[in-house]
SELO-943274 format. One record per residue (C-alpha): residue number from 1; residue in one letter; y, z, x; chain. Coordinates in Angstrom, 2 decimals, always signed. Each point is the difference from the previous one (the first is absolute). Layout:
% SELO-943274
TORDREN  k  r  c2  c3  c1  c
TORDREN  NUM  A  Y  Z  X  A
...
END
This chain:
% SELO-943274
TORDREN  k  r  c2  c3  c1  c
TORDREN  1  X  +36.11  -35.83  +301.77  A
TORDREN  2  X  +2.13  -1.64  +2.92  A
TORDREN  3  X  +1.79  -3.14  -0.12  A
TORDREN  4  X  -1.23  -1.77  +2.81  A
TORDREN  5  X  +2.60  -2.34  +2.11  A
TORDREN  6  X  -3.00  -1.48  +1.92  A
TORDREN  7  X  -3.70  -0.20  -1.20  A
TORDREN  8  X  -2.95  -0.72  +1.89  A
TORDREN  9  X  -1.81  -3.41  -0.85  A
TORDREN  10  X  -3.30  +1.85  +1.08  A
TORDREN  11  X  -3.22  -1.20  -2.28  A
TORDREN  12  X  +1.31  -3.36  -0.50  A
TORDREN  13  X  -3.31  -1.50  -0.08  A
TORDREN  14  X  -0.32  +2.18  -2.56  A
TORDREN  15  X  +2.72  -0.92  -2.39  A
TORDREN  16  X  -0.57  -3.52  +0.52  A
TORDREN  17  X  -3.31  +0.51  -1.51  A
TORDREN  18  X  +1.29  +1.69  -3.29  A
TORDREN  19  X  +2.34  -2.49  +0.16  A
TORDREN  20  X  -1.98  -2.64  -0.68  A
TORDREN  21  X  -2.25  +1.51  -2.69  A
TORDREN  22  X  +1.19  -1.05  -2.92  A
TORDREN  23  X  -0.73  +1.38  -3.20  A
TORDREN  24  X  -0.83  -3.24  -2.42  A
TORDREN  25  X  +0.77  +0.05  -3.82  A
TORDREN  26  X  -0.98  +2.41  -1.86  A
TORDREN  27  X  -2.31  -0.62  -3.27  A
TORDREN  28  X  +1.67  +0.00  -3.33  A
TORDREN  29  X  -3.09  +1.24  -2.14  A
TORDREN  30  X  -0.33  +3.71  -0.69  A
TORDREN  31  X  -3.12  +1.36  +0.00  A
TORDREN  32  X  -2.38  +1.97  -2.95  A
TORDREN  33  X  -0.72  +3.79  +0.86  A
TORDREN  34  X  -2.97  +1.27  -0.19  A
TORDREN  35  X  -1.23  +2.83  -2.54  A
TORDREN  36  X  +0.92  +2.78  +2.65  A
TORDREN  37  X  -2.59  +2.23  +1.30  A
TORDREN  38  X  +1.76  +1.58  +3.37  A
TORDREN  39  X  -1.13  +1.36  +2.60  A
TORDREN  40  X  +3.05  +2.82  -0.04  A
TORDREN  41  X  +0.91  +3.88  +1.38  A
TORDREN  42  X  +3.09  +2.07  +0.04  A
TORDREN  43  X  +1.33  +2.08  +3.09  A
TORDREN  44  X  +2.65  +1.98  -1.81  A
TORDREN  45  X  +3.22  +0.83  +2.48  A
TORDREN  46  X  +1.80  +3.25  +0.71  A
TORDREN  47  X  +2.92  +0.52  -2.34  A
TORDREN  48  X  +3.63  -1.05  -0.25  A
TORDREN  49  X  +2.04  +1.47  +3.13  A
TORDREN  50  X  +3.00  +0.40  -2.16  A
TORDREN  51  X  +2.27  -1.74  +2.13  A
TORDREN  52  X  +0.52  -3.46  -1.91  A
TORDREN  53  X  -3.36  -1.29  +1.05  A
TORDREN  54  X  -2.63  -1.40  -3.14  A
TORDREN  55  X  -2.72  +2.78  -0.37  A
TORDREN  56  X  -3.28  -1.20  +1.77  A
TORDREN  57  X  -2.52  +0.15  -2.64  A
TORDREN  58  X  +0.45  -3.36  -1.61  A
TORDREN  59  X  -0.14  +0.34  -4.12  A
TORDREN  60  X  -3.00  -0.37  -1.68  A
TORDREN  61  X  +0.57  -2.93  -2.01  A
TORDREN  62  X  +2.73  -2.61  +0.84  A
TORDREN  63  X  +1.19  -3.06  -0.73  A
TORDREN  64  X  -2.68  -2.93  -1.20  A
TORDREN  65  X  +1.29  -3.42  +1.27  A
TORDREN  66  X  -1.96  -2.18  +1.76  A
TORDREN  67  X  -2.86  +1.93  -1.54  A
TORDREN  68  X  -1.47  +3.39  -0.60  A
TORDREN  69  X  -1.69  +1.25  +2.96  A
TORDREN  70  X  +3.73  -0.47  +1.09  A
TORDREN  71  X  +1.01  +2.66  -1.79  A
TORDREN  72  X  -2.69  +2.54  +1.33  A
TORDREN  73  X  +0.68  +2.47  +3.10  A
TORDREN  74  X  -1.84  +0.09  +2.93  A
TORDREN  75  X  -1.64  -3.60  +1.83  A
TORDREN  76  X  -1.26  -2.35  -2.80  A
TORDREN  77  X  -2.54  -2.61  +1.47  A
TORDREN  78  X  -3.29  -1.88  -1.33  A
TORDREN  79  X  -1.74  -1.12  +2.84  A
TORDREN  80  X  -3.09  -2.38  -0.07  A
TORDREN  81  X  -2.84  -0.20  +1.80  A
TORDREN  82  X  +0.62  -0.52  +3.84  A
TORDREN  83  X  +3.83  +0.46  -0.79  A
TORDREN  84  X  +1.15  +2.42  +2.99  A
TORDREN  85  X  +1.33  +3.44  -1.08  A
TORDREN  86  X  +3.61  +1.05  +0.04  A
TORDREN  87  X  +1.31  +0.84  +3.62  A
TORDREN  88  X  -0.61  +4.11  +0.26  A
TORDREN  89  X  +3.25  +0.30  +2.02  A
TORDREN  90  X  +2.80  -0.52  -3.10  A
TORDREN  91  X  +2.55  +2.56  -0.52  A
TORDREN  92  X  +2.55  -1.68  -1.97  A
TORDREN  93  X  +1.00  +1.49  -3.48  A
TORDREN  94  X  -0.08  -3.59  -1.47  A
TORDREN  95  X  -1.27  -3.15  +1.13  A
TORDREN  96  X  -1.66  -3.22  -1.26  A
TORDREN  97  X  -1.39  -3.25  +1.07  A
TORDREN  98  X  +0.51  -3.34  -2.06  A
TORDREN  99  X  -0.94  -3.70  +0.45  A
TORDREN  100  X  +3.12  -1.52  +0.57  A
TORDREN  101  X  -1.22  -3.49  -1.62  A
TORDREN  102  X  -1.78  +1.63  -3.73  A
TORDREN  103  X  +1.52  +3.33  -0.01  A
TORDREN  104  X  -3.01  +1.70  +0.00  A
TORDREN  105  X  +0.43  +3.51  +1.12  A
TORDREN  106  X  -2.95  +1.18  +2.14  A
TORDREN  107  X  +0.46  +3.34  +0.83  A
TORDREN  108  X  +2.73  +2.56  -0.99  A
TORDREN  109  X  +0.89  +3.78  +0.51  A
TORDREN  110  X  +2.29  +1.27  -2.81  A
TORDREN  111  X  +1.08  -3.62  -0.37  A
TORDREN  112  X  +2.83  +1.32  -2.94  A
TORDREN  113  X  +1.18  +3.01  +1.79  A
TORDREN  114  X  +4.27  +0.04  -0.28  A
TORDREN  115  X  +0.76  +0.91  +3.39  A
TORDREN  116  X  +2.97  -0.51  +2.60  A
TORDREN  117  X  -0.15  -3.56  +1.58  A
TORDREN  118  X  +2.45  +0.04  +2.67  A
TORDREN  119  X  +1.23  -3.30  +1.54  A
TORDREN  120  X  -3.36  -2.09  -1.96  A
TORDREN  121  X  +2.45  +0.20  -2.55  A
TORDREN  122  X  +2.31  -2.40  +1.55  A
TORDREN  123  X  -2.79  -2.62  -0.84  A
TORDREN  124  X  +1.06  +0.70  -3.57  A
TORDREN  125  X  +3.80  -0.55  +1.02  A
TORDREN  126  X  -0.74  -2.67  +1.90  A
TORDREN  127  X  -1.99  -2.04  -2.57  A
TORDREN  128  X  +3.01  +0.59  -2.34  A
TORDREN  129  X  +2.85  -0.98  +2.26  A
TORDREN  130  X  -1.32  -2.33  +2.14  A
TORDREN  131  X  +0.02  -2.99  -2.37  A
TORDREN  132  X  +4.05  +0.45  -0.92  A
TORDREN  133  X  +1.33  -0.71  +3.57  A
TORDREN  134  X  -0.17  -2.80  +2.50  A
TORDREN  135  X  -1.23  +0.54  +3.01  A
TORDREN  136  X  +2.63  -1.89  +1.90  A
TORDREN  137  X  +2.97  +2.25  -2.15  A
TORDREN  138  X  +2.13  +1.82  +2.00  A
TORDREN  139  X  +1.25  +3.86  -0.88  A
TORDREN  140  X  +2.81  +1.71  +2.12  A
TORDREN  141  X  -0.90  +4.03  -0.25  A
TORDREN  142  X  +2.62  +2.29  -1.77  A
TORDREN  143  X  -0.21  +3.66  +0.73  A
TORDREN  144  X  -0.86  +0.52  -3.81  A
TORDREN  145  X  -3.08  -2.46  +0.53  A
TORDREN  146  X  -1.50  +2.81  +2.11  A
TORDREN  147  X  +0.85  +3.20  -2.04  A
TORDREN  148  X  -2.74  +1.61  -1.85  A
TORDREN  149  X  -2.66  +0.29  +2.48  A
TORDREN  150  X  -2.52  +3.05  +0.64  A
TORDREN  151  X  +0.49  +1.97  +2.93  A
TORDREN  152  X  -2.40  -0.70  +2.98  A
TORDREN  153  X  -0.09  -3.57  -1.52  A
TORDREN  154  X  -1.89  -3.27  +2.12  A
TORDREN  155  X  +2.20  -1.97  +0.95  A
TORDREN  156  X  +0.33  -3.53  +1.17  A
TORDREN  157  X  +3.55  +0.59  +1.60  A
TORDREN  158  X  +2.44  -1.51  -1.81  A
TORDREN  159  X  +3.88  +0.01  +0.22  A
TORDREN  160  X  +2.82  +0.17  -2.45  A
TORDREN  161  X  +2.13  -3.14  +0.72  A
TORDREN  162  X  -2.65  -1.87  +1.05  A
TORDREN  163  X  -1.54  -3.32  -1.74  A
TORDREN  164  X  -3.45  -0.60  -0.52  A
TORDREN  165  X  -2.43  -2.59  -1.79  A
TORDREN  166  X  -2.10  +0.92  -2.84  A
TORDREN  167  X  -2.93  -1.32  +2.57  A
TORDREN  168  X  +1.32  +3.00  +2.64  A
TORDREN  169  X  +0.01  +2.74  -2.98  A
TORDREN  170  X  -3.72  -0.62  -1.05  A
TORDREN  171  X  -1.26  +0.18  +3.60  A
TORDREN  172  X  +1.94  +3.23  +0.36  A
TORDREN  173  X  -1.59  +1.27  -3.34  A
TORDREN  174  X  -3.78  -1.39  +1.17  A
TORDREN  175  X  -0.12  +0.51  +3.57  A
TORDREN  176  X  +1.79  +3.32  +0.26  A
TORDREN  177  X  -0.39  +1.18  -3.45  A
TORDREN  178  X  +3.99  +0.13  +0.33  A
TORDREN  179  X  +1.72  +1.80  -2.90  A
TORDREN  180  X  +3.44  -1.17  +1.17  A
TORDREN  181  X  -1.61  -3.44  -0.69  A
TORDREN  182  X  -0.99  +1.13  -3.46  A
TORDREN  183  X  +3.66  +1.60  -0.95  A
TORDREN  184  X  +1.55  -3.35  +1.37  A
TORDREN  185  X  -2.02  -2.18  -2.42  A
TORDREN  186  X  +0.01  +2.48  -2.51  A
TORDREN  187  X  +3.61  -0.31  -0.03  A
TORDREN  188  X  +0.42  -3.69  -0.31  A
TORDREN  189  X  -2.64  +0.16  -3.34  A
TORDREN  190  X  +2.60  +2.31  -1.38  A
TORDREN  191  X  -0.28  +3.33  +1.56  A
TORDREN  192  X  -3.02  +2.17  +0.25  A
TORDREN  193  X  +0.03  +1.44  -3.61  A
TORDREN  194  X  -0.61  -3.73  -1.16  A
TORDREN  195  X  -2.52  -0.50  +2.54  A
TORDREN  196  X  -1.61  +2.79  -1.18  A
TORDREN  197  X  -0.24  -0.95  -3.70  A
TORDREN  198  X  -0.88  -4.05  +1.19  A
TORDREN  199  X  -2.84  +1.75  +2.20  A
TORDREN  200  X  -1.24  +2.27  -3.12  A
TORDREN  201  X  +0.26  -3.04  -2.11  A
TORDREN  202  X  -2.23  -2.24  +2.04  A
TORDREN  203  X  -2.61  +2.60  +0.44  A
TORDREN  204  X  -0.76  +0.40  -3.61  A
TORDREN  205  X  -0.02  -3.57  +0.07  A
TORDREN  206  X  -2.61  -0.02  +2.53  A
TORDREN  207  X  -2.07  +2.67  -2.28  A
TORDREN  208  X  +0.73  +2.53  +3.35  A
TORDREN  209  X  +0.25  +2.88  -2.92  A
TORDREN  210  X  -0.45  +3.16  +2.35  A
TORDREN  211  X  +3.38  -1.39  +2.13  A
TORDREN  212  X  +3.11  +1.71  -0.59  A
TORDREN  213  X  +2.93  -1.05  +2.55  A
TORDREN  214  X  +2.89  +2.56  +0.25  A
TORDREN  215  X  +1.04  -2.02  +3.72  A
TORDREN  216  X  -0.30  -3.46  +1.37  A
TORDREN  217  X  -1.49  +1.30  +3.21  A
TORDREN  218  X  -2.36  +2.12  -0.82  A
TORDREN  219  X  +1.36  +3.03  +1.41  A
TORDREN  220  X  -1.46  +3.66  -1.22  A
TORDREN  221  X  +2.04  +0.68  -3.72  A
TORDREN  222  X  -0.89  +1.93  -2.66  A
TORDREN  223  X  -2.49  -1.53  -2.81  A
TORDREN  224  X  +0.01  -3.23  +2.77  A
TORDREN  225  X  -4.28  -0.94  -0.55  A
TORDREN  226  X  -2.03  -3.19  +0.67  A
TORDREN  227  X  -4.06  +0.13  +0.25  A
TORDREN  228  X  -2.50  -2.19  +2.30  A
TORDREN  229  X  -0.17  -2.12  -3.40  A
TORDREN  230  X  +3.42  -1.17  -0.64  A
TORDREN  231  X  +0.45  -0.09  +4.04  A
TORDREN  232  X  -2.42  -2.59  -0.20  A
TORDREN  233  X  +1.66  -1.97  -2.64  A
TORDREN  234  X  +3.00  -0.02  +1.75  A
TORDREN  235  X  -1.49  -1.30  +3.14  A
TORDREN  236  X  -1.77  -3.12  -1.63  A
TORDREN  237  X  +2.74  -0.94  -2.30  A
TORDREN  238  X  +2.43  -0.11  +3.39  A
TORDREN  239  X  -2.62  -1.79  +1.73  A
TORDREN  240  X  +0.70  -2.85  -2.36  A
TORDREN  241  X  +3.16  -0.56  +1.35  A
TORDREN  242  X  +0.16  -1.79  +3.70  A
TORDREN  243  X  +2.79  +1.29  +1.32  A
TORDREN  244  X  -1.71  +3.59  -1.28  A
TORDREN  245  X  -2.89  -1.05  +2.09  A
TORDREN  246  X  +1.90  -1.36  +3.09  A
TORDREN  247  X  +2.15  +3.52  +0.25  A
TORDREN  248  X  -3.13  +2.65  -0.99  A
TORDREN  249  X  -2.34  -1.74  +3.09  A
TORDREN  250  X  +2.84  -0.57  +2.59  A
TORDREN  251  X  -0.76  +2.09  +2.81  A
TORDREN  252  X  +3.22  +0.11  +2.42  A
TORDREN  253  X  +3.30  -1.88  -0.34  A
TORDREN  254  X  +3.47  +0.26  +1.36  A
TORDREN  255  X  +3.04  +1.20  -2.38  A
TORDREN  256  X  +3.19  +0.03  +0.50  A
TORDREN  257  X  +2.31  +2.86  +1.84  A
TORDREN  258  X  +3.64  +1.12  -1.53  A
TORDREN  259  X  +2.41  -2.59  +0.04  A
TORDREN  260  X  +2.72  +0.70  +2.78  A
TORDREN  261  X  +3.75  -1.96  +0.00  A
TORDREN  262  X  -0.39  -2.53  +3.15  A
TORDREN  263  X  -3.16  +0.93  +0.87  A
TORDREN  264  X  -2.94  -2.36  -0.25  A
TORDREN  265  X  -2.43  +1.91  -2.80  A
TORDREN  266  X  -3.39  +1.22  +1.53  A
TORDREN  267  X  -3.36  +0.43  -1.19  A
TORDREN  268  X  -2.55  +2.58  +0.47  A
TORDREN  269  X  -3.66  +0.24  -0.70  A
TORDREN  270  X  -1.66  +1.56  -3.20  A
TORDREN  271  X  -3.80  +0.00  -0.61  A
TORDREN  272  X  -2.18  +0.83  -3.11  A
TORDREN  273  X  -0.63  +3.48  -0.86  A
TORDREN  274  X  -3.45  -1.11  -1.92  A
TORDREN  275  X  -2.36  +1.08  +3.49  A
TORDREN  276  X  -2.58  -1.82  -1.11  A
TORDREN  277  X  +1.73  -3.38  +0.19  A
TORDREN  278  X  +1.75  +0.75  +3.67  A
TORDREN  279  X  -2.87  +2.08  +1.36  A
TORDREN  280  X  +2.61  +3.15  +0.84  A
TORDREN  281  X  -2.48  +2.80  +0.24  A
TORDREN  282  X  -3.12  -1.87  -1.75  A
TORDREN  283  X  -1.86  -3.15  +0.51  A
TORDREN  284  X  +1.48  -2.67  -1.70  A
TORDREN  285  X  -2.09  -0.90  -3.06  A
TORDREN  286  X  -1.38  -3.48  +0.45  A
TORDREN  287  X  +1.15  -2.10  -2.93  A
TORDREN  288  X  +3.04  +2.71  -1.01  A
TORDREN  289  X  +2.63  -1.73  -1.76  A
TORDREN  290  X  +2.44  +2.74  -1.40  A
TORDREN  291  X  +1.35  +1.83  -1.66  A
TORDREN  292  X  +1.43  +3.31  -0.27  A
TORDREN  293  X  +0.06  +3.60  +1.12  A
TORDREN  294  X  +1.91  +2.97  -0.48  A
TORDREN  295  X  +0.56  +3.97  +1.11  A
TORDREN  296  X  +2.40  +2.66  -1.95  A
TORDREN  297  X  -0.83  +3.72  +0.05  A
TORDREN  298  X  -1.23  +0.23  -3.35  A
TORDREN  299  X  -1.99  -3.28  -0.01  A
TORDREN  300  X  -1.67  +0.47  +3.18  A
TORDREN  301  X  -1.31  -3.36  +1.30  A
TORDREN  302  X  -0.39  -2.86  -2.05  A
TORDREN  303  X  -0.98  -3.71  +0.18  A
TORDREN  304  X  -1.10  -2.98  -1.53  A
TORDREN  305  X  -1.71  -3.06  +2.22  A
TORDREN  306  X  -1.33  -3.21  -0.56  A
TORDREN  307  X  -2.88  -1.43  +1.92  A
TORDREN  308  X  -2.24  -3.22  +0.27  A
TORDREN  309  X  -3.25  -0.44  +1.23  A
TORDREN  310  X  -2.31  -3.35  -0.39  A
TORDREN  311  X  +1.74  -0.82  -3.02  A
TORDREN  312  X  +0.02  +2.82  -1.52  A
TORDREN  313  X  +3.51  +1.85  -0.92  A
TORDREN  314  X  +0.19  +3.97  -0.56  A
TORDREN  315  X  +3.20  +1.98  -0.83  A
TORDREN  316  X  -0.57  +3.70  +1.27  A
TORDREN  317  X  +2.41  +2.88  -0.88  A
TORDREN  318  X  -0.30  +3.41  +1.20  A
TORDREN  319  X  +2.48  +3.02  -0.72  A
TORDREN  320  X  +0.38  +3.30  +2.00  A
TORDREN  321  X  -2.91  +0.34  +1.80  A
TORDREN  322  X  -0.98  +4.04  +0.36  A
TORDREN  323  X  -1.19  -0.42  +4.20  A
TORDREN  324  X  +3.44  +0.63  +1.89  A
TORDREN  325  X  -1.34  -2.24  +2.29  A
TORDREN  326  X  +2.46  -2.59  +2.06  A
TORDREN  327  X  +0.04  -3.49  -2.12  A
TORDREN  328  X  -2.86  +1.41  -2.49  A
TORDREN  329  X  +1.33  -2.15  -2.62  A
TORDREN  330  X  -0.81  -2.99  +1.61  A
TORDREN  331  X  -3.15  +1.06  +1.32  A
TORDREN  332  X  -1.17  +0.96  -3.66  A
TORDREN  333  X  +1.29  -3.70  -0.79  A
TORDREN  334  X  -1.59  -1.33  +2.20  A
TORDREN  335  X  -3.08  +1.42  -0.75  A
TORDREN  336  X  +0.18  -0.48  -3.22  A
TORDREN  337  X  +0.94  -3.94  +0.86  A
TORDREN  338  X  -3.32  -0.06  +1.69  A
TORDREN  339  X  -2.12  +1.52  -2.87  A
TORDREN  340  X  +1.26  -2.54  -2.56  A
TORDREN  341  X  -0.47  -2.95  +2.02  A
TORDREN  342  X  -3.75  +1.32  +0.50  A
TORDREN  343  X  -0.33  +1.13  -3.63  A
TORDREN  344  X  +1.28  -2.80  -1.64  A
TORDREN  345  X  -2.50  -1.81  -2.51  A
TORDREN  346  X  -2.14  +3.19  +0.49  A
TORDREN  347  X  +1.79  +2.41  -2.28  A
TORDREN  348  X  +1.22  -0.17  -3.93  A
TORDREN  349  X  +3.85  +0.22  -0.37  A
TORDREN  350  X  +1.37  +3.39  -1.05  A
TORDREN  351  X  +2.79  -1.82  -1.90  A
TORDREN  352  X  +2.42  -3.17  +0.33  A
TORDREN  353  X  +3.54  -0.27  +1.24  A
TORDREN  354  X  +1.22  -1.12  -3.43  A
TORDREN  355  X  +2.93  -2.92  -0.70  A
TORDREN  356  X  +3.64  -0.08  +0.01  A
TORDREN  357  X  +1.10  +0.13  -3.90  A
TORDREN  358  X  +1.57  -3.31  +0.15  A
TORDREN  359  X  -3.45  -1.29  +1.40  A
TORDREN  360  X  -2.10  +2.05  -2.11  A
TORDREN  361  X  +1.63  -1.36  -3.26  A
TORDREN  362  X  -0.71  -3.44  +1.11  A
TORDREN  363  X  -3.14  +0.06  +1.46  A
TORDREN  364  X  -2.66  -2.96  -0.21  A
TORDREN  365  X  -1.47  +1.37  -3.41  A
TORDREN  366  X  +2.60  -1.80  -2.12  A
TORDREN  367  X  +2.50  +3.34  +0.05  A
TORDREN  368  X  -2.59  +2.77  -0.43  A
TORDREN  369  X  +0.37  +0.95  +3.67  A
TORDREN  370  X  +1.46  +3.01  -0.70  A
TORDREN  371  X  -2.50  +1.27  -2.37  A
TORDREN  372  X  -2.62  -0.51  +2.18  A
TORDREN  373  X  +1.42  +1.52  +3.10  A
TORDREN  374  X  +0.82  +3.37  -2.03  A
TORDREN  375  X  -3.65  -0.25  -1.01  A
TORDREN  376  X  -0.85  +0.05  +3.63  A
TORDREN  377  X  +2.91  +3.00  +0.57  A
TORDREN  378  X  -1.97  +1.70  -2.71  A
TORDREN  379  X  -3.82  -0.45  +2.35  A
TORDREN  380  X  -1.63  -2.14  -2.83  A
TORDREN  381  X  -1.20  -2.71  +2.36  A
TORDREN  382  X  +1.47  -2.63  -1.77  A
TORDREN  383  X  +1.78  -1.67  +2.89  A
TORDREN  384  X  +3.04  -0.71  +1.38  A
TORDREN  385  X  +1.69  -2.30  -2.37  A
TORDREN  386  X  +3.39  -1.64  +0.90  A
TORDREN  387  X  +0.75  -1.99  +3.17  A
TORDREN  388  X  +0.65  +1.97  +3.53  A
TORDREN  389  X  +1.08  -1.97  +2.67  A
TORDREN  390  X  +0.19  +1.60  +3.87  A
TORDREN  391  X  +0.94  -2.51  +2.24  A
TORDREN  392  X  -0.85  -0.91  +3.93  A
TORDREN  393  X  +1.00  +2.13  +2.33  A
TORDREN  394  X  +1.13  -1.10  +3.69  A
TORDREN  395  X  -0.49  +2.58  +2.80  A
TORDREN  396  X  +3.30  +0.01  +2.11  A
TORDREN  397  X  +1.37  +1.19  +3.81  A
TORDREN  398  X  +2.21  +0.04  +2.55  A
TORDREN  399  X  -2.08  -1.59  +2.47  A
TORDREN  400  X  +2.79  +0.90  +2.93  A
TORDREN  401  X  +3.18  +2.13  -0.53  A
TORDREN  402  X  +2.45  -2.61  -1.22  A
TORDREN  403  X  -2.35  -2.70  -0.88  A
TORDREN  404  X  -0.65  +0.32  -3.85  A
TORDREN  405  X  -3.84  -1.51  -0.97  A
TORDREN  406  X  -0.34  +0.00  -3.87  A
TORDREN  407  X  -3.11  -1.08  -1.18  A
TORDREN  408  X  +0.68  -0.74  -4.07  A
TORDREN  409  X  -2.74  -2.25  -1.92  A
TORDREN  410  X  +2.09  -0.06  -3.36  A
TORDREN  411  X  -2.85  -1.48  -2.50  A
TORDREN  412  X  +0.35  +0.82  -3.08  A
TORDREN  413  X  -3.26  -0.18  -2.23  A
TORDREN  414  X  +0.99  -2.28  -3.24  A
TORDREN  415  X  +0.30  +1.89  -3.29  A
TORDREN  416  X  -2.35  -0.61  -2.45  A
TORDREN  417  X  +1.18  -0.91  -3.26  A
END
């Protein structure tokens, strides 16, 4: 995708809106699931290619977290009466829909299925390495910082020799899905190898069991797998974060240009490759606050959003949508966004977005959090034990080229002890 060095500030009115929706705290309790009776079918795909890509029938019986109808192929949905039915025009090999504030997961399509993520996986590497650096530190770029990275890469444009703030390097990484951006941070956690085995590390943590990073950036390698599920839990861990949530809903910003002896340093424009936040292509999506998408030749298209409407907060993750159709991914989103908002409170959950370990084991049931949320991994309806805490989310945008408006509510819901 180009690297813009001027951007329209067309649908302003627009991003001022999403900008102030914010998305409030989110609800600590986890909900009980239901004794499951779905509504489910199967629409096998055509096999493997043989070139690298995942075949396209989805296995018959995969992973169990969260719940079992999780682990079923094919759409998994109980709807109640006067609930609408599932939008007919969804191609994606994967998807799911989750309440952002319990974790309930609405809807799904082969929830568990391990298959490339692309750039959503810089959600993962962002949740990881965001917390160890200041946003205010400042890195000058060695030529071995850059090394490493995929041909055909996205890039945010930057230079060897050149100094940057951590602040700079994680809009390059959100706005332009820049892998230079990831290598550079990468390298000042230790390298990418490291980064690797800290990312790996922290999505066991998070329970994200079908995830298996082989690069920071998500870039096509072999045995390199994610799933709607664990996308998910990547996105509403990050959320948690505010400067997570200030980066993943920024729409346009400036960043710097290469460094030049005697010459004053300019700036040039980048915007957000997420279409559904900057309208490029697609209507914005009223209440859009983030957060990631991505596009390799193996993954296809991916993306995970989050959304509010009227107070109610849904997390929506699609992955390689089958219709070759221009910005398909976002239109499936987006229908999919629309669904859940009208569904919600009409349909039974098809399983839970479960804990982090560290929560799990010290949930409000006096320690047996964990046992109780593998109870609900396991579909006996026994509720999500242990405490799970998403956090507010603030919707924000460039409201003119070179005139940064970030809207961030940071409330944080109280633990309970």
């Amino acid at each position: 995708m180009p690297n813009p060095t001027s951007l329209p500030v067309r649908r302003t009115a627009a991003l001022a809106a999403a900008a102030a929706l914010l998305l409030l705290p989110l609800a600590t309790a986890a909900p009980a699931l239901a004794t499951p009776h779905p509504r489910a079918t199967h629409d096998p795909h055509a096999p493997a290619d043989g070139k690298g890509r995942p075949a396209k029938q989805p296995p018959a019986q995969m992973s169990t977290v969260g719940g079992e109808l999780l682990g079923k192929p094919g759409p998994q949905v109980q709807l109640l009466p006067g609930a609408p039915e599932l939008p007919k025009e969804l191609s994606g090999d994967s998807w799911l829909v989750a309440d952002a504030e319990s974790g309930e997961v609405l809807a799904a399509k082969n929830a568990h299925w391990k298959l490339p993520p692309a750039s959503t996986l810089k959600m993962l590497f962002a949740d990881t390495v965001l917390p160890k650096f200041p946003k205010t530190q400042e890195h000058k770029v060695a030529s071995s910082d850059l090394e490493g990275m995929g041909e055909g890469s996205s890039q945010v444009g930057i230079k060897e020799d050149s100094t940057y703030s951590v602040r700079d390097l994680w809009l390059g990484v959100f706005l332009r899905s820049g892998n230079d951006a990831v290598h550079v941070l990468a390298a000042m956690n230790g390298g990418v190898a490291q980064t690797v085995k800290d990312m790996q590390a922290h999505a066991e943590q998070l329970q994200a069991n079908d995830t298996h990073v082989v690069t920071p950036d998500g870039y096509d390698a072999d045995g390199q797998v994610s799933s709607a599920y664990d996308l998910t839990l990547f996105a509403r861990s990050g959320l948690q974060k505010a400067d997570f949530r200030e980066y993943c809903s920024t729409a346009t910003a400036q960043f710097p240009g290469e460094e030049k002896k005697g010459k004053k340093r300019e700036t040039f424009g980048i915007q957000n490759t997420n279409r559904l936040l900057t309208g490029n292509g697609v209507p914005v999506y009223k209440g859009i606050a983030g957060v990631k998408n991505g596009s390799t030749t193996n993954a296809g298209n991916t993306f995970t959003g989050v959304a509010q409407h009227d107070g109610k907060k849904l997390l929506v993750t699609v992955m390689n949508p089958e219709t070759k159709e221009p910005n398909e991914v976002y239109k499936e989103t987006a229908r999919l966004f629309d669904w859940g908002f009208e569904a919600a409170g009409h349909v039974k959950p098809v399983g839970l977005l479960v804990p982090p370990l560290n929560d799990a084991h010290k949930g409000a049931d006096g320690g047996k959090g964990q046992d109780a949320a593998q109870a609900s991994a396991s579909g006996s309806g026994s509720g999500g034990g242990g405490l799970w805490t998403a956090v507010g989310v603030g919707a924000g945008s460039l409201i003119a080229l070179g005139a940064a408006a970030y809207v961030v509510h940071r409330k944080w819901p109280l633990r309970r002890s």
